[in-house]
N, C-alpha and C positions, 0 to 999 in steps of 0.2 A: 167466362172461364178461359183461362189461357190453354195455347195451343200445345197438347202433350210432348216431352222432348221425345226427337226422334232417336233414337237408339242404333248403335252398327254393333255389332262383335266379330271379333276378330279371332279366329278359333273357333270351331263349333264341334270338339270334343266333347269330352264327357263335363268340363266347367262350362264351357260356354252353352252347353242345353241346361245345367243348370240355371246359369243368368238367363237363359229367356224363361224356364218355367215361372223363377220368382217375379220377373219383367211384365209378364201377364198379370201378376198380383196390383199392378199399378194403375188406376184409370189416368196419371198422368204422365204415364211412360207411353211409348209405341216402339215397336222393330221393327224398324225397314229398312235394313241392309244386312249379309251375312257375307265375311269373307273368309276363304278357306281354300288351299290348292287342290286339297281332295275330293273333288266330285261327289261321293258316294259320303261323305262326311256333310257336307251343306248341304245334302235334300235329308237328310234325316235332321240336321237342324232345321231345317224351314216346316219340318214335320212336326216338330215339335212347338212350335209357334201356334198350332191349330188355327184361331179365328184369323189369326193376323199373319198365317204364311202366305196368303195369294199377294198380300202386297209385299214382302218381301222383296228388294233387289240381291240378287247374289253377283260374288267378285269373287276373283281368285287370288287378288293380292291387296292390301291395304291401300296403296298407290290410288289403284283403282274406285273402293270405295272412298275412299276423300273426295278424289276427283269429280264425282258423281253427283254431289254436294246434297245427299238424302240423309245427313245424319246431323244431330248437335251434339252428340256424348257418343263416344266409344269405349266396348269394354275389350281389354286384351286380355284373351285369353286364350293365345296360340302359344307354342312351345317356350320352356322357358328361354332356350342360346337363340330364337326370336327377338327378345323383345326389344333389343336396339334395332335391328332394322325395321321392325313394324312402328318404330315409336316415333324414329327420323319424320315422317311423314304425318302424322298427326301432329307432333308439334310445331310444325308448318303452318298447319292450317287450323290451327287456334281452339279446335273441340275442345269439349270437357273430357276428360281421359280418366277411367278406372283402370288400371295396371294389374292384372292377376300379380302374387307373391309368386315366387323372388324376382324384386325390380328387375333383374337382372342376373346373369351366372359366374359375372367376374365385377373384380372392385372398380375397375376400369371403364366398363360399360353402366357400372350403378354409380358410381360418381359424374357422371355425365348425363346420365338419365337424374340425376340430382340437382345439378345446374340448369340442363334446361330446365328443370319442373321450374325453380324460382324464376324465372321471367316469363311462365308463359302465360298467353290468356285468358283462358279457358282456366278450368278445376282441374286441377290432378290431383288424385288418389292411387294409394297403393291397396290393394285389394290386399286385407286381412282378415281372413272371417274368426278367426276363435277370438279376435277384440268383442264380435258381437253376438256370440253365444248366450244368451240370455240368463243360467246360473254364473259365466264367468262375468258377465257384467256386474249382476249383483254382488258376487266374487270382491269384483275389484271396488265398486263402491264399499262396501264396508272396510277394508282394509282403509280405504285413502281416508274414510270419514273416523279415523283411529280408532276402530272395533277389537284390536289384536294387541294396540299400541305402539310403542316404536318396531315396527317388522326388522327382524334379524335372518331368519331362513326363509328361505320360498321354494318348494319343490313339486315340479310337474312333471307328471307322467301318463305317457302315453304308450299301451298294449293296444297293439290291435293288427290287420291283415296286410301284408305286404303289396308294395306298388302292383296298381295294377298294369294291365297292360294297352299298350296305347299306338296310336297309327305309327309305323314304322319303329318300334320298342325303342324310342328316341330317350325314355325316364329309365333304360339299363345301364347309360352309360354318364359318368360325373361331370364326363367335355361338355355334356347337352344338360345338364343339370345341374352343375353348382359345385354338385355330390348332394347325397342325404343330407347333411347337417345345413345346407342351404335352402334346397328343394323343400325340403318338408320342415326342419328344424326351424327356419325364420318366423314361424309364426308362433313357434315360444317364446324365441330368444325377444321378442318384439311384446310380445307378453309381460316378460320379465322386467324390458324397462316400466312399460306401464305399471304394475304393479308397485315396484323397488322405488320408481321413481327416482329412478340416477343412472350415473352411464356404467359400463361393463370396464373394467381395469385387466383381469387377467381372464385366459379361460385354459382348462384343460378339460380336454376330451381321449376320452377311452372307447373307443368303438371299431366294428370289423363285420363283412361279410361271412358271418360262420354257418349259417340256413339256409336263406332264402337263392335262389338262383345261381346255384351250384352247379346244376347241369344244363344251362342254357346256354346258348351261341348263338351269338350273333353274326353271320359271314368269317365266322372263324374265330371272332372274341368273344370272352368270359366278361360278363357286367364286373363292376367294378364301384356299387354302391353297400354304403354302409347300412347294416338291416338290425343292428341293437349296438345302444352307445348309454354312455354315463357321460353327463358333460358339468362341470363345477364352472361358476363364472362367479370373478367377485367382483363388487360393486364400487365406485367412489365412496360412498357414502358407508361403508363397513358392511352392507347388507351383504349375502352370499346366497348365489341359486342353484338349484341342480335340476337337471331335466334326464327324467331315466324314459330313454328309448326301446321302444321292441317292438317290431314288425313281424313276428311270428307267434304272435298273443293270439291268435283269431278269437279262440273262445274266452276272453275277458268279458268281466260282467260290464263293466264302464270301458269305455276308450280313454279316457279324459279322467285323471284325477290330480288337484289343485290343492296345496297343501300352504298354509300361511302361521307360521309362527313367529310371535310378538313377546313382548317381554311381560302384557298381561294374560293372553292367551293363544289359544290354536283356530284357525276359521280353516274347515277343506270345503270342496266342491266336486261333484261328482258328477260326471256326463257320460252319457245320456238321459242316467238316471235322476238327473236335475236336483237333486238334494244337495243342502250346506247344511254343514256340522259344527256350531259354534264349541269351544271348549275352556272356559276361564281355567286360568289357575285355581287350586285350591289348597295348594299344601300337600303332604307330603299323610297320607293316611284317609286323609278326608273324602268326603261322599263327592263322587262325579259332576259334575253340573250339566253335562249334555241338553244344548238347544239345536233341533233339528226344526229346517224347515226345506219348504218344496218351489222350487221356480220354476214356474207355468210355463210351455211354449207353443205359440198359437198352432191351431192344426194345420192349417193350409202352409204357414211357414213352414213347418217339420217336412210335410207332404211336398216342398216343391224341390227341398235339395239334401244332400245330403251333410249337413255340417249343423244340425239341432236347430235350424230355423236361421242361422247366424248370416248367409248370404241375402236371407229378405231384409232384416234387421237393418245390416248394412245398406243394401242399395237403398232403402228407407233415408238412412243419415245422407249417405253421396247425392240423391236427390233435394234434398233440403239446400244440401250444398250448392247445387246447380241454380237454384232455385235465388240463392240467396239468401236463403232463412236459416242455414246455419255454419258452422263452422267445417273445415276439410279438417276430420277426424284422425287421418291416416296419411300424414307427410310424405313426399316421395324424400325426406330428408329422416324420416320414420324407415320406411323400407330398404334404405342403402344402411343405416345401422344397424340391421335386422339383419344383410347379406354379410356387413363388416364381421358381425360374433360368428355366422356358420361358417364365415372361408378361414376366421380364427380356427374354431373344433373343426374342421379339415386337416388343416397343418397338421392339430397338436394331435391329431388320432393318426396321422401318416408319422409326423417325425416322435413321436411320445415324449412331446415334451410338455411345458407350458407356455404357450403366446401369451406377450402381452399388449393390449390391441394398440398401444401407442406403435408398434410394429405395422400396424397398418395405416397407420395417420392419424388415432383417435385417442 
């Protein structure tokens, strides 16, 4: 049997105890390194390791764990205005690299994280986990195996609790995030290629801080993230997408609803609730056709994170990849497209207008 890869994570927030609970799901993983400047942050991650935290090395800077040379793959999941300086240093030194989303918080620092990803050694991945949601998978297989037929609309939305809160309220402010439509939005708009299967031409966004974090300060400032948005992006290809945002939804029945209309028919998706809703056309009077079915998600996947099992799924695929048994699912040339549409729906929700992403290079 070959020698398990050894694992570092970089962050040991609230994603990076994620990747170690699902890390544990692997007899051909291992963790032994944890970097984090927080003290009181890397022993509740090394805590969370259970059989495998005595061997853990702990760092307080990435630098350090490279240097150390106890790792083959690294996941980053330290802050996002992070990850160029955490990344300098691993692609140095040639690991296989999982990138939490967003590559990066500006086009500048993700087109560079883009360049190096093409020559470096090692795997690079950009960490997206609703690609591996296991109904939007199926989602997305039926659509590309032309179940709907030519797709024309595609609309996603998501209800659900607002950002939580995190070491030093670093996700209040947009300089250290993106903004909303980067920070959390990337993993539609990255959706949406996938799905559409073409690139994005224009996009407008309608969005504003009207709820959530209104009477917070921080050393004297007001956050200055987006907590409900409409965003329209349309396609090369003629397709057109929308993603309706709201972060003040707590009590929704699903977080996640997946809408795909075709010129034959309707396919949705529903998460958590893991059902898909086929719907052909029928004419204009005629009796419903409704096909419902239900997509399973293993329990210890659901049980190790919280994204409907989609972070085991994933490290599953980036392992193969490491491995060499499959393909790198998730381009960091995937993720800088992904940062291109949200600092578009930035713009177009600060100046109200419409970008169109040739304004960004694309």
């Amino acid at each position: 049997m070959k020698n398990p890869v050894r694992f570092g994570i970089i962050g040991s927030g609230m994603m990076g105890r994620e990747h170690i609970r699902n890390l544990l799901l692997f007899p051909q993983a291992k963790i032994t390194a944890l970097a984090d400047p927080v003290p009181a942050s890397l022993e509740s991650a090394r805590r969370t390791a259970r059989d495998q935290a005595d061997g853990i090395a702990l760092f307080d800077t990435a630098e350090a764990m490279i240097a150390s040379g106890t790792v083959d793959a690294v996941i980053v999941a330290s802050p996002n205005y992070t990850h160029r300086a955490v990344l300098e240093p691993l692609f140095a030194s040639g690991v296989h690299i999982l990138c939490e989303k967003p590559l990066c918080t500006t086009m500048e620092d993700a087109r560079w994280a883009a360049e190096k990803a093409a020559t470096h050694r090692g795997v690079f991945w950009t960490g997206m986990e609703y690609r591996f949601m296991p109904p939007a998978q199926v989602f997305i297989d039926q659509i590309k195996a032309g179940r709907v037929g030519r797709l024309v609309m595609l609309s996603i939305r998501e209800h659900r609790f607002p950002f939580l809160v995190k070491v030093g309220d670093w996700n209040r402010f947009s300089r250290n995030t993106g903004g909303t439509m980067v920070e959390k939005c990337c993993h539609f708009f990255d959706l949406m290629r996938v799905i559409i299967g073409a690139e994005p031409v224009r996009v407008f966004c309608s969005g504003a801080m009207d709820v959530n974090h209104l009477d917070e300060r921080y050393g004297g400032e007001v956050p200055d993230i987006i907590d409900n948005s409409y965003t329209v992006v349309d396609f090369a290809n003629g397709a057109r997408a929308m993603l309706d945002l709201n972060m003040f939804a707590d009590g929704s029945k699903n977080q996640e609803e997946l809408a795909a209309v075709g010129d034959q028919a309707k396919l949705e998706a529903f998460i958590p609730e893991g059902d898909l809703v086929f719907s052909p056309r029928v004419g204009f009077n005629n009796p419903k056709k409704l096909e419902t079915s239900h997509v399973a998600v293993d329990q210890a996947a659901l049980e190790a994170g919280s994204h409907h099992g989609a972070t085991y799924y994933q490290l599953e695929a980036f392992l193969k990849a490491v491995a060499g048994e499959g393909p790198v699912v998730v381009t960091a040339e995937d993720g800088l497209r992904a940062v291109a549409m949200g600092t578009a729906a930035e713009i177009s929700a600060r100046e109200n207008r419409v970008v169109a992403m040739s304004e960004l290079g694309f």
